[in-house]
C-alpha positions as CSV (number, residue, x, y, z in Angstrom):
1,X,31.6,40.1,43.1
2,X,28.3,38.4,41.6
3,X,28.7,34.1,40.4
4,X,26.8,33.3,37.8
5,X,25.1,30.2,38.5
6,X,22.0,29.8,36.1
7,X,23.1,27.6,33.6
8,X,22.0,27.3,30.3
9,X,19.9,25.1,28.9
10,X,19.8,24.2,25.5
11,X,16.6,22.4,23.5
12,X,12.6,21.8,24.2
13,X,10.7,21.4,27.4
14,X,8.1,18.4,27.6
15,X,5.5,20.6,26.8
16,X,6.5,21.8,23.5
17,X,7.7,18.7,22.7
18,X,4.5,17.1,23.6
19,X,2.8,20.3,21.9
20,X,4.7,19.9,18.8
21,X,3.8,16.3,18.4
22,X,0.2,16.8,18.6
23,X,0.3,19.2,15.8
24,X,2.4,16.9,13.8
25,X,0.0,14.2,14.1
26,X,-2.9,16.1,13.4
27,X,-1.9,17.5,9.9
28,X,-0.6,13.8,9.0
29,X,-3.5,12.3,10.0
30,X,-5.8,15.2,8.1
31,X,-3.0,14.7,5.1
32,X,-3.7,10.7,5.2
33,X,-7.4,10.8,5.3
34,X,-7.8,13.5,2.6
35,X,-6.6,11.8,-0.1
36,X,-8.2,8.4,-1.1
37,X,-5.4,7.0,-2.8
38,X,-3.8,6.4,0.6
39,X,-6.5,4.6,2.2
40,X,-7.1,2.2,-0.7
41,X,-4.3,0.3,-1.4
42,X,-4.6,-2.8,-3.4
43,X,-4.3,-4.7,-0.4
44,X,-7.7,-3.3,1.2
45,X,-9.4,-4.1,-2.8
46,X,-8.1,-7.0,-2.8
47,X,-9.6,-8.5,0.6
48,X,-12.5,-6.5,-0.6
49,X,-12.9,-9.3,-3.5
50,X,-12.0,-12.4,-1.2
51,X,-14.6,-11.0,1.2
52,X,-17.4,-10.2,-1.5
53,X,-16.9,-13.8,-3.3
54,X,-17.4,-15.8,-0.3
55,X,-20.5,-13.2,0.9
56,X,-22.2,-13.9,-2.6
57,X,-21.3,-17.7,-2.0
58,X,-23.2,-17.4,1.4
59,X,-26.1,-15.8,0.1
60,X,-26.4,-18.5,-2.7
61,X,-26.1,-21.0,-0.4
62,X,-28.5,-19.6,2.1
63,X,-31.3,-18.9,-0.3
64,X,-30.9,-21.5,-2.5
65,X,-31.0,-18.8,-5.5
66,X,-28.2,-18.9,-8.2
67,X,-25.7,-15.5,-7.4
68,X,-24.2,-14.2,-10.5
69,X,-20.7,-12.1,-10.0
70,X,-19.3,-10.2,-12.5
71,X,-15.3,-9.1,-12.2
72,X,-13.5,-7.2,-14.2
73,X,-10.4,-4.9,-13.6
74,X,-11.8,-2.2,-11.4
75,X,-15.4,-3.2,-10.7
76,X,-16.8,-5.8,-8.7
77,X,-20.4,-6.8,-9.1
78,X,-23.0,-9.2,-7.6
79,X,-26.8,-9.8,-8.7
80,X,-29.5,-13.0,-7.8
81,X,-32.6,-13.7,-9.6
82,X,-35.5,-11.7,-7.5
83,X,-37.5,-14.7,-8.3
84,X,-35.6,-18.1,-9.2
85,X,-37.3,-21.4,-10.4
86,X,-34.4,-23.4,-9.9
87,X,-33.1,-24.5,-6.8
88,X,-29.6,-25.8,-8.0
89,X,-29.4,-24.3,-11.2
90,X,-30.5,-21.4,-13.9
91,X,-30.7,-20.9,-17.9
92,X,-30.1,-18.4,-20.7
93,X,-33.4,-17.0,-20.0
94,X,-33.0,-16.3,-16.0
95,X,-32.6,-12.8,-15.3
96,X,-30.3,-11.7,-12.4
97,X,-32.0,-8.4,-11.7
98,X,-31.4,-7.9,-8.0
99,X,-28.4,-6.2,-6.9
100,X,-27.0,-7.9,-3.7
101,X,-26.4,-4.3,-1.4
102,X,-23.0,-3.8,-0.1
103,X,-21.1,-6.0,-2.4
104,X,-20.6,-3.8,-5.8
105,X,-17.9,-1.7,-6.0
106,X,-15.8,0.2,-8.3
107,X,-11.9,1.1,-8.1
108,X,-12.3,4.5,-9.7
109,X,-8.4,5.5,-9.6
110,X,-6.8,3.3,-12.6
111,X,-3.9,3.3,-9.9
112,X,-5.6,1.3,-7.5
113,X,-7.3,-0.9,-10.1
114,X,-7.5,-4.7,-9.0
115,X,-4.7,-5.4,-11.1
116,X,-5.0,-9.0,-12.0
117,X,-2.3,-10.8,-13.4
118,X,-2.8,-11.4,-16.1
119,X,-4.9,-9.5,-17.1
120,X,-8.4,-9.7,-17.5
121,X,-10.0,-8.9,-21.4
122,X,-12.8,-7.1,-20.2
123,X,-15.0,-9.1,-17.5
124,X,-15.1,-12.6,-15.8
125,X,-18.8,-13.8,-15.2
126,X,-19.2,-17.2,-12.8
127,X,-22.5,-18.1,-10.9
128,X,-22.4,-19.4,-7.2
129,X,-25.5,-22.0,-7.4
130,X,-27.2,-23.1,-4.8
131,X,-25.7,-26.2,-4.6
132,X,-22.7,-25.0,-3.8
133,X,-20.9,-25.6,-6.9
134,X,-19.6,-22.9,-9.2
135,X,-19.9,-22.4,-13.4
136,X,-19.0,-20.2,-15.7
137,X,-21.7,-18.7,-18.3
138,X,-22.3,-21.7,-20.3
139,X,-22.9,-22.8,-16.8
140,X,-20.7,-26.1,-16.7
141,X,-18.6,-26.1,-13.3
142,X,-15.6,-24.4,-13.7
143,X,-12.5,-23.3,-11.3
144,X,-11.5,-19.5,-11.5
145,X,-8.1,-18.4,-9.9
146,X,-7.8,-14.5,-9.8
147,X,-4.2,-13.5,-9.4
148,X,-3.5,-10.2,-8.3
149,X,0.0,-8.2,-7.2
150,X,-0.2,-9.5,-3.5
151,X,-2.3,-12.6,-3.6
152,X,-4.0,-15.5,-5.6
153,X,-7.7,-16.1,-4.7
154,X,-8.9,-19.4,-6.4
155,X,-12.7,-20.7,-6.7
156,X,-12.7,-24.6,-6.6
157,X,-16.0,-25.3,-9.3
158,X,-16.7,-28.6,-8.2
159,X,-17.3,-27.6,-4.1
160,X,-17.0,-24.1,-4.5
161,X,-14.4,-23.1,-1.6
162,X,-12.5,-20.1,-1.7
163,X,-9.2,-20.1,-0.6
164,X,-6.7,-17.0,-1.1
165,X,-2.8,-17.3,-0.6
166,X,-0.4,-14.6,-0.6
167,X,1.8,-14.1,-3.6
């Protein structure tokens, strides 16, 4: 007479458990990365803005060169004067000709747009001037407040300070 002692066991050792895991990570994380609508949520443009204002503020401050910034549903940019001959201030005639590298971009899917709220015509233009202070393009000092789906970023005119607060 032969017992039967091996007894049966039912589901996955470590190893393929382990094995299978691995896999399933890779082709999320290949999945994720392949598709840029993922990676940019309107959270990410959105910092992207705060981050870019307060740079251009910086480098208006720090040169003592009027910054002009140009925002408009899904484009960010940022130009100074390559030669300015105003320390505080600039006119009709000054031309803003020198692209400040690293702070333009564009939202190219319409999904992902900025979304401000509401929304903008077609551009807002506002010059960080050296002195600290910001105007818009008849170039008296002005406040700008930028609503968006998950925040509110507001431009004080008078000191220029940027403060963001989430919606």
């Amino acid at each position: 007479m032969k017992v039967d002692n091996a007894h049966h066991q039912f589901g996955f050792t470590l190893i393929e458990s382990l094995i299978a895991l691995a896999l399933l990570s890779i082709i999320c994380g290949s999945l994720i990365y392949s598709n840029p609508t993922v990676a940019l949520n309107n959270t990410v443009v959105g910092d992207k803005l705060f981050y870019s204002l307060t740079h251009a503020r910086r480098v208006a401050l720090q040169s003592r060169c009027p910054v002009k910034v140009t925002i408009s549903n899904d484009a960010f940019e940022a130009n100074q004067q390559s030669a300015c001959g105003s320390a505080t201030g600039y006119n009709e005639n000054s031309v803003f000709d020198m692209p400040l590298a690293g702070l333009s971009f564009v939202v190219n899917n319409s999904e992902k747009s900025l979304r401000f709220y509401p929304s903008l015509a077609l551009s807002e233009t506002l010059f960080f001037l050296a002195d600290g202070s910001v105007s818009d393009i008849t170039g008296s000092p002005s406040s700008f407040t930028f609503t968006l789906n998950n925040r509110t970023i507001a431009i004080d005119g008078i000191t220029g300070h940027i403060g963001t607060a989430a919606l």
